[in-house]
C-alpha positions in Angstrom: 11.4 3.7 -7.9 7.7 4.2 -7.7 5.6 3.8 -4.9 1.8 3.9 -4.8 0.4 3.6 -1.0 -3.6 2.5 -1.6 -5.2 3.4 2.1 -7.5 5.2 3.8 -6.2 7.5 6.4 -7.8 6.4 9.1 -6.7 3.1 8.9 -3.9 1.6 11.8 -2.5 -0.3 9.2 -2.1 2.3 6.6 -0.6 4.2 9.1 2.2 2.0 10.4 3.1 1.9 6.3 3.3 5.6 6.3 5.3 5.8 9.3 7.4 3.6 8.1 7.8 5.1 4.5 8.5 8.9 6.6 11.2 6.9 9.0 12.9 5.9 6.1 12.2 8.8 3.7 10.8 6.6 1.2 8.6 8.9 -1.5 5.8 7.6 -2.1 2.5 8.3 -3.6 -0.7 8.4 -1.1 -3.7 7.3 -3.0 -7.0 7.1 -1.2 -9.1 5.0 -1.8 -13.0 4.4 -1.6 -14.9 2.2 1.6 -16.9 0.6 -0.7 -15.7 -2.6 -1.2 -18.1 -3.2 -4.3 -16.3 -0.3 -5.7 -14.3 -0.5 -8.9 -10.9 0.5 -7.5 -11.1 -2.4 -4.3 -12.4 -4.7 -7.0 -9.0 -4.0 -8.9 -6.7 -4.1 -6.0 -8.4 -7.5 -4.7 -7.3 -8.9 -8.1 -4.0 -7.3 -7.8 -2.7 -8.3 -4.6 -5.2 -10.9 -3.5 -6.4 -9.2 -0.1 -9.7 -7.1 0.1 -8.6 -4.9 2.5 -5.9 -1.9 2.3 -3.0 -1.1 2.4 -2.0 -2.2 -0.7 1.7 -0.4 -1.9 2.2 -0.7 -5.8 5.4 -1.3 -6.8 5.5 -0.8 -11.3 3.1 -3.8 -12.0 3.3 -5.6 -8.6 0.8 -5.0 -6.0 1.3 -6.3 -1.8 -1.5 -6.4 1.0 -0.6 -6.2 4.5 1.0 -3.7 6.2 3.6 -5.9 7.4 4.3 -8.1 4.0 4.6 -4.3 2.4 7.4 -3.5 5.0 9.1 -6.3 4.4 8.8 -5.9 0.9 10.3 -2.0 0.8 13.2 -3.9 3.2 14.2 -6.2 0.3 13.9 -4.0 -2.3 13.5 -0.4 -1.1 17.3 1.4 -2.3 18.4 4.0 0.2 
């Protein structure tokens, strides 16, 4: 499976995604992204997943905002 974590590093939420993806040793790619919200990369990941704000985990061609709909996400469909 391939995981794409959009985020900034500073951010809480991103954070408790990344703890989360180290707790259960879930690989996944980090992808930081700009703090521009008029930038072309939010712009795409507000269509994607409907929220403006990060983190946003990419999944293939589906995209979830909110750290906590994300966890619950890699819970349902996350293999170990």
């Amino acid at each position: 499976m391939t995981y794409k974590l959009y985020q900034f590093k500073e951010c809480p939420y991103c954070a408790k995604v990344r703890g989360y993806l180290q707790e259960n040793k879930i690989e996944c790619e980090l992808i930081n992204v700009s703090y521009d919200r008029d930038s072309e990369e939010r712009k795409m990941l507000l269509k994607q997943s409907g929220v403006g704000t990060v983190p946003v985990l990419q999944h293939n061609e589906k995209f979830i905002g909110d750290s906590t709909r994300i966890i619950e996400y890699l819970n349902e469909h996350h293999t170990k």
